[in-house]
N, C-alpha and C positions, 0 to 999 in steps of 0.2 A: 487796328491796334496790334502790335510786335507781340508775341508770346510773350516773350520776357519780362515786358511791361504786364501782363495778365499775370503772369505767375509774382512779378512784382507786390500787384494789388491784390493776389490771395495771400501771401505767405503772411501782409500786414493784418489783415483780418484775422487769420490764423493766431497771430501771436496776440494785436490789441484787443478786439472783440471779445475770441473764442478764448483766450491766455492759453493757450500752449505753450508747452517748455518748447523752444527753438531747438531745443537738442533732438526733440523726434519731429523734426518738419526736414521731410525727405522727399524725392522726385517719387520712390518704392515704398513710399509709407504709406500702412493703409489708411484710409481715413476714420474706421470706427476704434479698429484693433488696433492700432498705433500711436494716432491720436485723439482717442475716445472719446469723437465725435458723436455723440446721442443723438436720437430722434427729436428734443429738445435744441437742439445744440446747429441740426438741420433746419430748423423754423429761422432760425438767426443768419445762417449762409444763404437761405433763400432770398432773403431779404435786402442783404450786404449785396448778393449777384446781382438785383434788382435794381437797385440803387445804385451799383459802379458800372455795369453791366447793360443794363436796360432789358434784360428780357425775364421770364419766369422761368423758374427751375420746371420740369416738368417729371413726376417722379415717375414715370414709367424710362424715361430717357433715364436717370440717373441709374436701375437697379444694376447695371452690369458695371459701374465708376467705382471703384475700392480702392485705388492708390490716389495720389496726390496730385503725379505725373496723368493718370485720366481724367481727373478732375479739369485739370488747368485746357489737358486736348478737347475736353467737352465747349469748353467756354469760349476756346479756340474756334472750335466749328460752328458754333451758334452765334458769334458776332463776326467773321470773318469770313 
């Protein structure tokens, strides 16, 4: 799968799922402080990555991901 197509299938989670205002879904946005993704909010991404994705989130891999653009590079190198 193309990056683009993965960032594809986040930003929609981002907005239908999680409803984020599309105005803060940035490549440099972080994902708590930008878009106030909670610990709550984390149980539902894990699950979306799961299910478009196929693998599990593993939270020791995620703690150093805080922008949007890391996010998508993580997904990147876990299916790809």
């Amino acid at each position: 799968m193309k990056r683009e197509e993965i960032k594809e299938i986040v930003v929609s989670f981002l907005l239908e799922d999680l409803e984020i205002d599309e105005e803060k879904i940035f490549d440099d946005s972080l994902l708590k402080d930008d878009m106030g993704i909670d610990s709550l909010d984390f149980l539902d991404v894990v699950v979306i990555v799961e299910r478009n994705f196929g693998f599990k989130i593993l939270p020791e891999e995620m703690a150093n991901v805080k922008t949007l653009k890391e996010f998508i590079d993580y997904i990147d190198r876990k299916i790809n």
